[in-house]
C-alpha positions in Angstrom: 8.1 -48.9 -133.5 10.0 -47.0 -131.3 8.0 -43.8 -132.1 5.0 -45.7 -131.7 6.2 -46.8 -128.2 7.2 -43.1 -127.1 3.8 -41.6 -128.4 1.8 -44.6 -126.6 4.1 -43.7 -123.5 3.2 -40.0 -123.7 -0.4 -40.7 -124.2 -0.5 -43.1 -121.0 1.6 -40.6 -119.1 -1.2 -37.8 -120.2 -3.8 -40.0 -119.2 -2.7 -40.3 -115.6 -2.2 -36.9 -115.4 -5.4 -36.0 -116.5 -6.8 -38.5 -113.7 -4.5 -37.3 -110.7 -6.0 -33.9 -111.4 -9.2 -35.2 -111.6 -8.9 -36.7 -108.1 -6.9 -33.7 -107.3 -9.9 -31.7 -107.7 -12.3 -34.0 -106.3 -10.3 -34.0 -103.5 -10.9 -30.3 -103.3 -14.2 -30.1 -103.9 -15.0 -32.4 -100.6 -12.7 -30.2 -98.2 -14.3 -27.2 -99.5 -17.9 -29.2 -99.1 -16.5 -29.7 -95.4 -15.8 -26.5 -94.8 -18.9 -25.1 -96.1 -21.1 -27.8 -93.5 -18.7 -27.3 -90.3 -19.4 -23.2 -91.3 -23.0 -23.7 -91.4 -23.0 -26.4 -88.5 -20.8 -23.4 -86.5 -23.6 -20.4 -87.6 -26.5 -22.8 -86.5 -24.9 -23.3 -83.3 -24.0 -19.4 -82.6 -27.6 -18.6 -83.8 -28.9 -21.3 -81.2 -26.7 -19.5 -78.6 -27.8 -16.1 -79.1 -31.6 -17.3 -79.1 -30.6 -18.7 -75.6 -29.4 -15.4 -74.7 -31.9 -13.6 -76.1 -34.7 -16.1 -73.7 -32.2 -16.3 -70.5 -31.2 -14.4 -67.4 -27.6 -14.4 -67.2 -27.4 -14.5 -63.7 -30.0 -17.3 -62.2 -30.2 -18.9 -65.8 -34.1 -19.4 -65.6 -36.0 -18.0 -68.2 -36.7 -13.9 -68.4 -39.9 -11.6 -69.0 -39.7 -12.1 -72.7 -39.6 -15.5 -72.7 -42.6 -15.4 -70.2 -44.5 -13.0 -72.6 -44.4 -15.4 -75.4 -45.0 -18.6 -73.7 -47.6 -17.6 -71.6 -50.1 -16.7 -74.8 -49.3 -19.5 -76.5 -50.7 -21.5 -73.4 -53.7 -20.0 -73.1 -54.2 -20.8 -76.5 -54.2 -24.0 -76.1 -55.6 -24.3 -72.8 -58.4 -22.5 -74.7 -58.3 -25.6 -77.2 -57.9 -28.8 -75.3 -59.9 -27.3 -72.2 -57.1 -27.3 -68.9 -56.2 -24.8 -66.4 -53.2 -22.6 -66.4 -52.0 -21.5 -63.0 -49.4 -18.3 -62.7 -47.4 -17.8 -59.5 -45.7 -14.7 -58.6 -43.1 -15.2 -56.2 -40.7 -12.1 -54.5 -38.0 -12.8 -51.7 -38.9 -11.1 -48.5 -36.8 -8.0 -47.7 -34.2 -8.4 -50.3 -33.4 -4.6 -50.3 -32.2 -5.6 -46.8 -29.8 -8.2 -48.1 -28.2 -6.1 -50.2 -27.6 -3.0 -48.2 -26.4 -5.2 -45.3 -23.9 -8.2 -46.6 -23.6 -6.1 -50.8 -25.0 -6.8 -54.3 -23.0 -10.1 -54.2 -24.7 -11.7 -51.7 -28.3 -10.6 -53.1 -26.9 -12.4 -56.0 -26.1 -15.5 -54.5 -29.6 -15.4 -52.8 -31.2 -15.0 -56.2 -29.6 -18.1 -57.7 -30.4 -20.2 -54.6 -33.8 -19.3 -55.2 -34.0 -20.0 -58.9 -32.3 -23.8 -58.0 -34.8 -24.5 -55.5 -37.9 -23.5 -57.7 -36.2 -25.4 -60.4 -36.0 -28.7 -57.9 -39.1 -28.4 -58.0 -40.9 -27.6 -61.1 -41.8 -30.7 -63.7 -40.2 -30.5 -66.9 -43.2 -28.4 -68.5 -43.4 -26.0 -66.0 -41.7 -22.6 -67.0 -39.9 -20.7 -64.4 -38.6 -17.7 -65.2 -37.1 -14.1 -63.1 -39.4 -11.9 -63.6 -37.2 -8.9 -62.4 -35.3 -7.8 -59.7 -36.1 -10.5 -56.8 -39.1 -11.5 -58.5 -40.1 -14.8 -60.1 -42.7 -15.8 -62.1 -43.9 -19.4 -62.7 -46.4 -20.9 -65.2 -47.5 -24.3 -64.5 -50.0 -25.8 -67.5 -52.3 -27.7 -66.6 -52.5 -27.5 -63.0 -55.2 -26.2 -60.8 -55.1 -23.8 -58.7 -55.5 -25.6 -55.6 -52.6 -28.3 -56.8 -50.8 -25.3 -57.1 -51.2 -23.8 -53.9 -49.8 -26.9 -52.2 -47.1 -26.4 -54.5 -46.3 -22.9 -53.7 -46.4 -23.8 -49.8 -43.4 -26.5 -50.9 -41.5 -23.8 -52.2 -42.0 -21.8 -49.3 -41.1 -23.6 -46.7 -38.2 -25.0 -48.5 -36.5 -21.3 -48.9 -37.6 -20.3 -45.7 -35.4 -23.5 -44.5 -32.8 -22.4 -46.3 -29.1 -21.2 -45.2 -27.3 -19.5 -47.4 -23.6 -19.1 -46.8 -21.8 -16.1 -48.4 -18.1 -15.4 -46.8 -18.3 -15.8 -43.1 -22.0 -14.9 -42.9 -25.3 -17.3 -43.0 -28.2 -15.8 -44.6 -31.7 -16.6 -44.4 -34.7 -15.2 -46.1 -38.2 -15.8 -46.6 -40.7 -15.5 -50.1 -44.3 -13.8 -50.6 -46.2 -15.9 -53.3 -49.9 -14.6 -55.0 -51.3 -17.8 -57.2 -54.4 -16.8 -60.4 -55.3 -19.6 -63.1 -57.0 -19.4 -65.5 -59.8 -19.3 -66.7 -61.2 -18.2 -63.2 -58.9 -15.2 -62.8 -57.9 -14.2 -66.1 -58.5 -14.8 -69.8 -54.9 -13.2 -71.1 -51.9 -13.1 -70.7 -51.6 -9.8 -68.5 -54.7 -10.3 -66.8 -53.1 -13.4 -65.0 -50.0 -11.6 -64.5 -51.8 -8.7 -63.0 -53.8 -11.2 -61.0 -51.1 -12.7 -59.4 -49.3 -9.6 -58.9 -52.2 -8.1 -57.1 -52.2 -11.6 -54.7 -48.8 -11.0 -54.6 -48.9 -7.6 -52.9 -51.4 -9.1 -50.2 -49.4 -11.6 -49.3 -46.5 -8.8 -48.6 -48.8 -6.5 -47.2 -50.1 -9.1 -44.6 -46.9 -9.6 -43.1 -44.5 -11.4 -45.8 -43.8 -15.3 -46.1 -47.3 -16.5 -46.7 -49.3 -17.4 -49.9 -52.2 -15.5 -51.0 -54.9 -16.8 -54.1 -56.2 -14.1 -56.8 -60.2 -13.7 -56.1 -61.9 -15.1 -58.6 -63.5 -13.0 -61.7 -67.0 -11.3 -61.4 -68.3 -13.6 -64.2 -67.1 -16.8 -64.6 -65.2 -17.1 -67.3 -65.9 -20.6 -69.8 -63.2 -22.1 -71.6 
């Protein structure tokens, strides 16, 4: 009986052995399950950043060219389907070469990123702003016509014009040339409303600066 006892003890110790290292590797199996899902959840988020990166300007944080080159076919597109105008503004602050050779790089910065906030103020929430390059902006506003527009681009003007930037001891002011196309009526792609705008763009500066000039309209009218 005692044998019996001793067996029937080493047999119940066995089985709870066998169970703690069943748990044991249960156990395991989640952390290494947890592990695996914070890694991924980590490598989604780093892949999200660099897409950011990839669509940002570091310094003003509005969108870049790229970004613009994408986004602005697939509006057309669908301006093309559902039948709405697409207006694209150009925008360029006034003598910026000025700005930097007189007050340094650092203070054409700061003017930049006062620029990009008060476009931003102003822009709904499907509007896309982005720097084109250097001191120039470009902004596409779906469905929105191109007199809407104008009165939009006037906002933004006066607005910077007001504007007083402080950088060290020094208060800087500056003003902003806009050129406004939409399409259909001054473009059908991507780079023809670009090159639209540009083109109104350049009037505006060659007129004097700090004014607003509209793209002429196409030689036939376009049909959506």
């Amino acid at each position: 009986r005692a044998a019996a006892a001793d067996l029937d003890g080493v047999a119940d110790h066995l089985g709870v052995g066998r169970l703690t290292d069943h748990r044991r590797i249960e156990e395991a199996a989640r952390l290494a399950n947890d592990h695996l899902l914070s890694q991924l959840g980590e490598n989604q988020r780093l892949q999200l950043a660099l897409q950011e990166q990839a669509t940002r300007d570091p310094l003003t944080g509005l969108f870049n060219r790229r970004y613009l080159d994408e986004t602005l076919e697939r509006e057309i597109a669908r301006a093309i389907r559902e039948g709405y105008p697409v207006t694209v503004m150009m925008l360029d602050i006034d003598h910026f070469k000025r700005i930097n050779d007189t007050y340094g790089h650092l203070a054409g910065d700061e003017m930049l990123r006062v620029a990009a906030r008060l476009l931003l103020a102003h822009a709904r929430q499907e509007d896309i702003v982005c720097r084109f390059g250097g001191e120039e902006f470009a902004i596409v506003l779906p469905k929105m016509p191109l007199e809407t527009a104008a009165q939009r681009a006037e906002l933004w003007r006066c607005e910077f014009e007001a504007e007083r930037v402080v950088f060290g001891s020094f208060v800087l002011q500056a003003t902003i040339s806009i050129g406004i196309a939409a399409f259909p009526g001054n473009g059908r792609t991507r780079d023809e409303l670009i090159d639209a705008a540009d083109h109104a763009l350049y009037e505006a500066k060659s007129e004097g600066r700090n004014r607003i000039r509209m793209a002429a309209a196409l030689a036939v009218p376009a049909a959506l």
